[in-house]
C-alpha beads as a LAMMPS data file, in Angstrom:
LAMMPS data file: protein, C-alpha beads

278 atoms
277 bonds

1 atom types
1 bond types

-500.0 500.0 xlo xhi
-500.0 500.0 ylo yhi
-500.0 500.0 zlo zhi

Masses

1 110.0

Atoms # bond

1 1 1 -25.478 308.205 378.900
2 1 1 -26.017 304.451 378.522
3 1 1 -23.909 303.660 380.937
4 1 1 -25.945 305.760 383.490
5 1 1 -29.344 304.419 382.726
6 1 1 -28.599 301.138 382.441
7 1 1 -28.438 300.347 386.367
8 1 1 -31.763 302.243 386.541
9 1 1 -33.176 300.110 383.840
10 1 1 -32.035 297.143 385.879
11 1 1 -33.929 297.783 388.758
12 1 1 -36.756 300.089 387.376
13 1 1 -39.178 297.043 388.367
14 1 1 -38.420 297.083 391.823
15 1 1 -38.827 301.250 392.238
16 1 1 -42.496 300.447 390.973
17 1 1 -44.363 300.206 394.073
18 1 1 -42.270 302.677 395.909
19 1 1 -43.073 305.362 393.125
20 1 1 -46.713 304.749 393.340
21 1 1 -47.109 304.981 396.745
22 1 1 -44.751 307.980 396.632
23 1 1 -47.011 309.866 394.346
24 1 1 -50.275 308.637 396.409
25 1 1 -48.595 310.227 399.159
26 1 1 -47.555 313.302 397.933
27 1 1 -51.369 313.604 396.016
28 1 1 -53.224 312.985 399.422
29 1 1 -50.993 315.682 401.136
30 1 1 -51.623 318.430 398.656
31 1 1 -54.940 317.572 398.987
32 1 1 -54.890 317.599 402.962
33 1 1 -53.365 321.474 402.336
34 1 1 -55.669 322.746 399.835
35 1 1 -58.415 321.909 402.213
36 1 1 -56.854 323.529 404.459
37 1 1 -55.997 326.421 402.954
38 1 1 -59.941 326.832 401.756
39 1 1 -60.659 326.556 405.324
40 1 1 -58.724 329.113 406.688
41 1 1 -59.649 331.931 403.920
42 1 1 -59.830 335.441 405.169
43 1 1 -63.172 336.237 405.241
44 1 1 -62.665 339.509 403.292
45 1 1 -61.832 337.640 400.449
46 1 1 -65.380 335.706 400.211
47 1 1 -67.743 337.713 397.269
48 1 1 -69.891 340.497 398.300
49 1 1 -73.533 339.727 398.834
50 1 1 -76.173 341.050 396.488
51 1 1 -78.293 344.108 397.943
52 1 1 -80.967 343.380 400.159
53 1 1 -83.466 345.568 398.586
54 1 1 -83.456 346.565 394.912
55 1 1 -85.295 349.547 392.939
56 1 1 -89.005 348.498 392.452
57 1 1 -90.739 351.225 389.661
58 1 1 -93.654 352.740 391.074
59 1 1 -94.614 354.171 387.364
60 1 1 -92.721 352.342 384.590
61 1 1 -94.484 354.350 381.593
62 1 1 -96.653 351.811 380.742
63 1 1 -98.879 351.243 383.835
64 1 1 -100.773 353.293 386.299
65 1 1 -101.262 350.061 388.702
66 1 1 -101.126 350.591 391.962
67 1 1 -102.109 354.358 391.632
68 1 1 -105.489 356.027 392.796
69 1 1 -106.845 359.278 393.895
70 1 1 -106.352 360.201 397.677
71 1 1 -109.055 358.804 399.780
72 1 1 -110.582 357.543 396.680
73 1 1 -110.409 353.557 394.763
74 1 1 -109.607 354.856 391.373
75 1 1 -107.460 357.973 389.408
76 1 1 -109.070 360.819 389.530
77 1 1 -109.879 363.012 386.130
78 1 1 -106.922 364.292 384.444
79 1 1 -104.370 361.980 385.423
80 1 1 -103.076 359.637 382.583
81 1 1 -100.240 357.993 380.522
82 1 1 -99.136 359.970 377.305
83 1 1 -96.168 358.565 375.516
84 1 1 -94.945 356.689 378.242
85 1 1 -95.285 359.845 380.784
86 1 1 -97.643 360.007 383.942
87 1 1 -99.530 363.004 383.268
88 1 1 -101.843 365.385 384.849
89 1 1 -103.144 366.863 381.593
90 1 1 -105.397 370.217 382.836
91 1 1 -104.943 373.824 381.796
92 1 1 -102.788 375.554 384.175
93 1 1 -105.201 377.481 387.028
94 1 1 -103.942 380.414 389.026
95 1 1 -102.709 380.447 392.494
96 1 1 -105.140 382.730 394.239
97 1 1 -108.518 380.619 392.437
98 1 1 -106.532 377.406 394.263
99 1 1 -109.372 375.531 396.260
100 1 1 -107.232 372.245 396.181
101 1 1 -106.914 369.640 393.980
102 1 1 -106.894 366.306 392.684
103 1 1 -103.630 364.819 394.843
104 1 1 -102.638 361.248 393.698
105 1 1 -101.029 358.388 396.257
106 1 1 -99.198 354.983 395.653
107 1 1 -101.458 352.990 397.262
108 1 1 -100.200 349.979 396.873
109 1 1 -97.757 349.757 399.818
110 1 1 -96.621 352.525 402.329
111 1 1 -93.186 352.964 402.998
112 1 1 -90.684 354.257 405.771
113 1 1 -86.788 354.667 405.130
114 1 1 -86.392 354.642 401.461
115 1 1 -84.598 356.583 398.189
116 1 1 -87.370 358.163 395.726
117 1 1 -85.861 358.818 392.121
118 1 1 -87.758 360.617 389.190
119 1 1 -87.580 362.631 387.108
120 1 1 -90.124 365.668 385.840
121 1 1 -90.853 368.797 384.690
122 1 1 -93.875 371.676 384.636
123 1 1 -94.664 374.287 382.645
124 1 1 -94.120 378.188 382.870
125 1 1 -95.952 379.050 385.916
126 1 1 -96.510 375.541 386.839
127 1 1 -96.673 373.922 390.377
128 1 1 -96.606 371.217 392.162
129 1 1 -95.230 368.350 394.962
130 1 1 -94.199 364.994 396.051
131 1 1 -95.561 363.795 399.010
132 1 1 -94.236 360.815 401.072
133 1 1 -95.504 359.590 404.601
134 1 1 -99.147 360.088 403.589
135 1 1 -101.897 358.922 405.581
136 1 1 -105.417 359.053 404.725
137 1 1 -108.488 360.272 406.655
138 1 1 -107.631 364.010 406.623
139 1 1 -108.204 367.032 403.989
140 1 1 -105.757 366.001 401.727
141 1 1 -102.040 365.109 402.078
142 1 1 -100.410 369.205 402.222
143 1 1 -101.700 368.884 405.825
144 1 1 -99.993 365.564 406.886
145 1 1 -97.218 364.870 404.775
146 1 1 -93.643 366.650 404.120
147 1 1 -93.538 367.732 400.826
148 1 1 -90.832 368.220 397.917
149 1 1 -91.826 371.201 396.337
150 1 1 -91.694 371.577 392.611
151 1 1 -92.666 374.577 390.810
152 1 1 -91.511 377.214 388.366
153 1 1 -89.059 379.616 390.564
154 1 1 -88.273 381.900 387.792
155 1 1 -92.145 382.573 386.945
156 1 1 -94.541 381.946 389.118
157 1 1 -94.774 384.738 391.169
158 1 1 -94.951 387.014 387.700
159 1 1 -97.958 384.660 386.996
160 1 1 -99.760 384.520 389.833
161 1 1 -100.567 386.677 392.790
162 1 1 -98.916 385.441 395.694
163 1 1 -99.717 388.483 397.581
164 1 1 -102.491 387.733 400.037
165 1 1 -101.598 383.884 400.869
166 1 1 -97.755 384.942 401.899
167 1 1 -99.169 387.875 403.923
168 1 1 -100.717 385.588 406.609
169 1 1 -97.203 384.524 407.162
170 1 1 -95.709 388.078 407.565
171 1 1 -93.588 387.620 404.717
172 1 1 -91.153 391.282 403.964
173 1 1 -91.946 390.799 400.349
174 1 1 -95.468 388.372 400.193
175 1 1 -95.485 389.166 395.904
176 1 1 -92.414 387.041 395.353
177 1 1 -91.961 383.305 395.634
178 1 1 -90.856 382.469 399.327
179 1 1 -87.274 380.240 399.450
180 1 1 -89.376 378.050 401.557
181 1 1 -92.033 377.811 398.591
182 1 1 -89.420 377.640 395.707
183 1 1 -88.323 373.815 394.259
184 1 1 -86.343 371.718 396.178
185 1 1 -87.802 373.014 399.766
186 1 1 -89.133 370.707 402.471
187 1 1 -92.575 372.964 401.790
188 1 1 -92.750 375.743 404.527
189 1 1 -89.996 374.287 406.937
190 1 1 -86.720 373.648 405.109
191 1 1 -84.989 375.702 402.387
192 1 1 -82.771 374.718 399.620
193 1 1 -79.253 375.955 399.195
194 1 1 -79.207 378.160 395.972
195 1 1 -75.480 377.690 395.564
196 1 1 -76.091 374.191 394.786
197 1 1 -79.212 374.608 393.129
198 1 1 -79.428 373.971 389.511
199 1 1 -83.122 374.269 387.788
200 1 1 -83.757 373.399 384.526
201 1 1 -86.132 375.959 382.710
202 1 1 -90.012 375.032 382.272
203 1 1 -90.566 372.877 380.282
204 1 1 -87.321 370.910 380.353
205 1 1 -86.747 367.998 382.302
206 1 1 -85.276 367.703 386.000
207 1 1 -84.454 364.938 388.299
208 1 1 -85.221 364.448 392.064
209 1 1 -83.913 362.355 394.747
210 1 1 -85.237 362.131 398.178
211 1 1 -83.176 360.264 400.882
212 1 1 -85.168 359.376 404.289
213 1 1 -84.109 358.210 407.574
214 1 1 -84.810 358.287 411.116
215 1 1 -81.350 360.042 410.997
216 1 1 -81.021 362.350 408.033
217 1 1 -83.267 363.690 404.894
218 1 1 -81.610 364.469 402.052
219 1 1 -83.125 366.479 398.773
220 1 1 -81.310 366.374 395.698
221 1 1 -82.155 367.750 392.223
222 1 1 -80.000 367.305 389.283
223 1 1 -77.401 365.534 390.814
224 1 1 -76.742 367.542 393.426
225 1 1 -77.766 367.786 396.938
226 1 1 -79.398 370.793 398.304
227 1 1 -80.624 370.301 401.204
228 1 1 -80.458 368.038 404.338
229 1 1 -82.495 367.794 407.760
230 1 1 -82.867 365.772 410.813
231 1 1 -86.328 364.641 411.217
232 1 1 -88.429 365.269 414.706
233 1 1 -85.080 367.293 415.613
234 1 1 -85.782 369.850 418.289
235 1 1 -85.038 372.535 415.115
236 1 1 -87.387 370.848 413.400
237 1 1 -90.162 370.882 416.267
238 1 1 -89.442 374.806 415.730
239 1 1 -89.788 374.620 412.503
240 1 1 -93.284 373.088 412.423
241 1 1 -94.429 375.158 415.315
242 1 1 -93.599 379.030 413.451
243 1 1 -97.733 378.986 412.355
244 1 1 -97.612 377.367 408.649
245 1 1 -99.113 374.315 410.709
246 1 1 -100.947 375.592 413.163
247 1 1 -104.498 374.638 411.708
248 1 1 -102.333 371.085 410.876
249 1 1 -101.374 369.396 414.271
250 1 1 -100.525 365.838 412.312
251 1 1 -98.509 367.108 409.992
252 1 1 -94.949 365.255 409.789
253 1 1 -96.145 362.755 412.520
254 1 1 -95.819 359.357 411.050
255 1 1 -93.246 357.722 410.613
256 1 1 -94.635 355.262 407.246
257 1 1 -96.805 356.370 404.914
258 1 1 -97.656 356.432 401.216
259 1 1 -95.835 358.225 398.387
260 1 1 -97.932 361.294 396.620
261 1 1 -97.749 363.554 393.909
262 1 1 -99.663 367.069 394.072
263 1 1 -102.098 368.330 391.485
264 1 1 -102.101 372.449 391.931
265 1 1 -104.150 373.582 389.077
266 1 1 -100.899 372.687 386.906
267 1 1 -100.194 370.543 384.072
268 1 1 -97.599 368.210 385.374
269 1 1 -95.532 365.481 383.446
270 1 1 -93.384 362.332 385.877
271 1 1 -91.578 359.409 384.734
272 1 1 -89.271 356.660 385.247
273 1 1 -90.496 356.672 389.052
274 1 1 -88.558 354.213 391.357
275 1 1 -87.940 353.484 395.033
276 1 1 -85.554 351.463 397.287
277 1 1 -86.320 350.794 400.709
278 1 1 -83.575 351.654 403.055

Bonds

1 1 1 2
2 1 2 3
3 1 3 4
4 1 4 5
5 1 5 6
6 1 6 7
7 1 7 8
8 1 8 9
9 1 9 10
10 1 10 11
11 1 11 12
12 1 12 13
13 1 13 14
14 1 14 15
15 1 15 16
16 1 16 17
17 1 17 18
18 1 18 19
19 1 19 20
20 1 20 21
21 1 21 22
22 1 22 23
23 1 23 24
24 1 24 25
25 1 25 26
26 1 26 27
27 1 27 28
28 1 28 29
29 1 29 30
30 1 30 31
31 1 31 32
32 1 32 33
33 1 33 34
34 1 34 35
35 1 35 36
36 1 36 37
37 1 37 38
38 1 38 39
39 1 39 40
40 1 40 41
41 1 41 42
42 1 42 43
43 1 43 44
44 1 44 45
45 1 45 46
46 1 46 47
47 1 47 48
48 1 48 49
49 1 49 50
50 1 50 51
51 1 51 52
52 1 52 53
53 1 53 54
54 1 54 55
55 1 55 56
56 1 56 57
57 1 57 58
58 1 58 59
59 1 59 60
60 1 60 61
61 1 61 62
62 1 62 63
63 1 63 64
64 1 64 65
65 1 65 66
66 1 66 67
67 1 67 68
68 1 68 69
69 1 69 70
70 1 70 71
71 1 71 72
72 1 72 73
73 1 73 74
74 1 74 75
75 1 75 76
76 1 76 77
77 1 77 78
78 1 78 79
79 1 79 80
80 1 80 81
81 1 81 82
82 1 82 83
83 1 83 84
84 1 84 85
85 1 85 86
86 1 86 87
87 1 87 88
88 1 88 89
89 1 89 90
90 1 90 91
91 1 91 92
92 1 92 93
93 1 93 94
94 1 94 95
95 1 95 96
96 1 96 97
97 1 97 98
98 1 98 99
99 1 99 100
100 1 100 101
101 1 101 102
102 1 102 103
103 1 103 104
104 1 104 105
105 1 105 106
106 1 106 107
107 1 107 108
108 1 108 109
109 1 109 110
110 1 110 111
111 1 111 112
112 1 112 113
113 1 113 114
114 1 114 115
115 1 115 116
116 1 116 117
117 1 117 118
118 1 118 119
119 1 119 120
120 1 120 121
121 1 121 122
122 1 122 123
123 1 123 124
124 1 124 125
125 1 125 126
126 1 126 127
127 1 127 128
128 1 128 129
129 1 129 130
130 1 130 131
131 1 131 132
132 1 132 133
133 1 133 134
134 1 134 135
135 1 135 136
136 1 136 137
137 1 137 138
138 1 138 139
139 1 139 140
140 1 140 141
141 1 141 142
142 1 142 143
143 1 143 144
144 1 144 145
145 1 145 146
146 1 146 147
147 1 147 148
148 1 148 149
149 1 149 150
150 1 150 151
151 1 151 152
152 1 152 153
153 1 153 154
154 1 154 155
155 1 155 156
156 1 156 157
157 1 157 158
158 1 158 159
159 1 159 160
160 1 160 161
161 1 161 162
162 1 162 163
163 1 163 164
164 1 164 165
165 1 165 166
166 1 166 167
167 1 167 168
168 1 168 169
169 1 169 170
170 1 170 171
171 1 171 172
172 1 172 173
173 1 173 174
174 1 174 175
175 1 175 176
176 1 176 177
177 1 177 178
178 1 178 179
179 1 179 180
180 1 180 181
181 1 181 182
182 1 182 183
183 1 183 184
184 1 184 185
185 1 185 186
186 1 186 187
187 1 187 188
188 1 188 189
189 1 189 190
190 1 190 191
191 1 191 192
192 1 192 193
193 1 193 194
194 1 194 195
195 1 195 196
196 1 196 197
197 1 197 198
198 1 198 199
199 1 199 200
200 1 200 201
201 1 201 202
202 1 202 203
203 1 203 204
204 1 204 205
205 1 205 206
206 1 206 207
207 1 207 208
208 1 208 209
209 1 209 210
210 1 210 211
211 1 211 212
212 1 212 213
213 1 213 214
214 1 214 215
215 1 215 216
216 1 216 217
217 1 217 218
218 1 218 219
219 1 219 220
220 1 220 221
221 1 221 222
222 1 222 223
223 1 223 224
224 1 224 225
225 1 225 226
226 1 226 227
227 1 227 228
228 1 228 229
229 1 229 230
230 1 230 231
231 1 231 232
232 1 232 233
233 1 233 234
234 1 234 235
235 1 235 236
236 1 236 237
237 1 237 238
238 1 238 239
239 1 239 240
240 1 240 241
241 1 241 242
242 1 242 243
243 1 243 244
244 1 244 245
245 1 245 246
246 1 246 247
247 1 247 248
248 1 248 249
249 1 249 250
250 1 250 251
251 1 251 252
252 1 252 253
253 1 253 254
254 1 254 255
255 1 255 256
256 1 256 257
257 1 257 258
258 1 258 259
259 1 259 260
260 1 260 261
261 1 261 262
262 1 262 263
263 1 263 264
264 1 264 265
265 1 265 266
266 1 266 267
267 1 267 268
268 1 268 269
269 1 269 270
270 1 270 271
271 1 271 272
272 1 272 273
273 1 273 274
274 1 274 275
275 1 275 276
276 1 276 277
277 1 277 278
């Protein structure tokens, strides 16, 4: 082995230069290729960008900003926050004394093509809605705006007398709770699919998603979806036109609109309420 190095050792000052710029050499053209390389990345490689829109909570459980009566500047009577719950606290009224009631809005900003998540719950015999696409200046919002109907389907009709109001519509059996009436419907125009339909019992607590486009509306409940429609469709011209909304020309119109939630003479409990815009 010494008798290899030694030459090297010899001349090891006159490979001094030529090693560094060797190594300079090499160093700059690694560098030339990584730029390169960066360059030339496939762009399905580069890190997803964050969501456009994220959930805003339009009731967080601790405040009831933003909320106020329709057509009026404040909350009406009844509606409150009990243990972190937006609540309608009344005594539950019955369907043929209904004169209308005390229907709530989001006033704070009207909305378009969006996903609606909460979750709720009523009481035996209870009833009630979600409204979105609400405009003011009419009645009340049953007569503009589609509706998610929520109500007890395995009560209410042994509660209340349905009898004369389902008669005007020619209904075979106008005693029992319509499909078109029961939860989950687009109220009076769309009907949910039972086979797909899971309600929890009054007094238990349910969740509801509603999905709207220009191109599909989608109700869910309980992690299912039940039902789906294509707005302003010719079926759904039909639809609107079979006499529930004949005295209601507007109804379904617009195409923005606030989010509502129905008071019908029913105690009524909502929470963690939250919306993306789509």
């Amino acid at each position: 082995m010494t008798i290899l190095l030694f030459p090297i050792l010899m001349i090891h000052s006159k490979l001094v230069p030529f090693l560094k710029v060797f190594i300079l050499s090499v160093f700059i053209l690694n560098a030339i290729a990584c730029k390169n390389t960066t360059e030339q990345k496939p762009i399905e490689d580069s890190p997803a960008e964050p969501l456009e829109e994220e959930w805003v909570y339009l009731f967080d459980g601790t405040s009831l900003e933003g909320w106020r009566g329709y057509g009026l500047d404040s909350l009406p009577p009844g509606w409150t926050i009990k243990d972190s719950i937006l609540t309608f606290d009344t005594e539950l009224g019955l369907e043929q004394n209904y004169k209308g009631g005390k229907d709530i809005i989001y006033g704070a900003e009207e909305f378009d093509n969006f996903e609606l998540d909460l979750e709720w719950k009523i009481p035996e015999g209870g009833n009630s809605g979600i409204f979105y696409h609400i405009k003011e200046g009419y009645s009340g919002p049953p007569v503009v705006a589609p509706e998610y109907q929520l109500i007890d389907d395995e009560n209410y009709a042994n509660i209340h007398d349905l009898t004369s109001y389902n008669s005007q519509f020619k209904a075979e059996h106008p005693e029992e709770l319509q499909d078109w009436q029961s939860t989950g419907a687009d109220y009076a125009m769309h009907t949910p699919d039972q086979s797909k339909k899971h309600l929890n019992p009054a007094g238990e607590w349910n969740s509801t998603k509603i999905i709207f486009t220009p191109e599909k509306v989608e109700h869910w409940l309980n992690g299912e979806k039940i039902l789906a429609f294509v707005p302003w469709s010719e079926e759904w011209q039909q639809k609107k036109q079979s006499g529930k909304w004949d005295n209601a020309p507007d109804y379904g119109k617009y195409r923005t609109g606030y989010i509502g939630l129905q008071d019908h003479s029913s105690p009524i409990w909502f929470k963690n309420i939250k919306i993306k815009k789509l």
